[in-house]
Residue, then its C-alpha position, 0 to 999 in steps of 0.5 A: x200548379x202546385x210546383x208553380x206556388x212552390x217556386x213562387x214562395x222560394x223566389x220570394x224568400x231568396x229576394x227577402x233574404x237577399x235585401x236584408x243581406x244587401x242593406x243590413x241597416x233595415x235589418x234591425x228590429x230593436x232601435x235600441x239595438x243600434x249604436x249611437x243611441x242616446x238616453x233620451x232615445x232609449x227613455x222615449x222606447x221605454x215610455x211607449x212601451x209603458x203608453x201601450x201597456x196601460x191604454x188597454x186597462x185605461x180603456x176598460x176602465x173608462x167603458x166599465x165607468x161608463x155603464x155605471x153612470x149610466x146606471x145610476x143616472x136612471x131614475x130610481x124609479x127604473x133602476x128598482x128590483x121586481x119582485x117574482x111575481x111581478x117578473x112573473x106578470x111581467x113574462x105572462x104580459x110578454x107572452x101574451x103579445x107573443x115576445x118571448x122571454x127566453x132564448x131558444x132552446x137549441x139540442 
């Protein structure tokens, strides 16, 4: 069996090889490698180029916008800081209904 994929995967290689070799037109990765190209070709590449680099940042920044105005868009009232003890009235009223407050420890 393991000579059978062996075979398999060369014969695949060899016909991939001879493809690229019979049309060496499909053989070029870069299309501004190819002859005949005009500035606007090259200029359009080089722009999508640029497209791909910023939509990641433009992305992360839209979501982390996102999370701040939902933040503030809470009422003052939801948003405040508690103090300790009353995250510790907090914590005791959970335990007690037996929601836990804390993950789980794992050793």
């Amino acid at each position: 069996m393991h000579t059978l994929k062996a075979i398999f995967a060369k014969s695949i290689h060899t016909a991939a090889l001879l493809l690229v070799l019979a049309v060496p037109s499909w053989a070029w990765a870069c299309p501004t490698c190819k002859d005949g190209l005009s500035d606007n070709y090259v200029s359009a590449y080089a722009f999508s180029i640029l497209f791909m680099m910023i939509v990641p940042y433009v992305l992360l920044a839209g979501f982390f916008l996102f999370i701040v105005v939902s933040y503030l868009r809470r009422p003052a009232a939801e948003r405040k800081e508690l103090s300790a003890e009353e995250l510790t009235n907090l914590a005791l009223k959970k335990a007690k209904q037996g929601i836990p407050t804390q993950p789980p420890a794992f050793d």
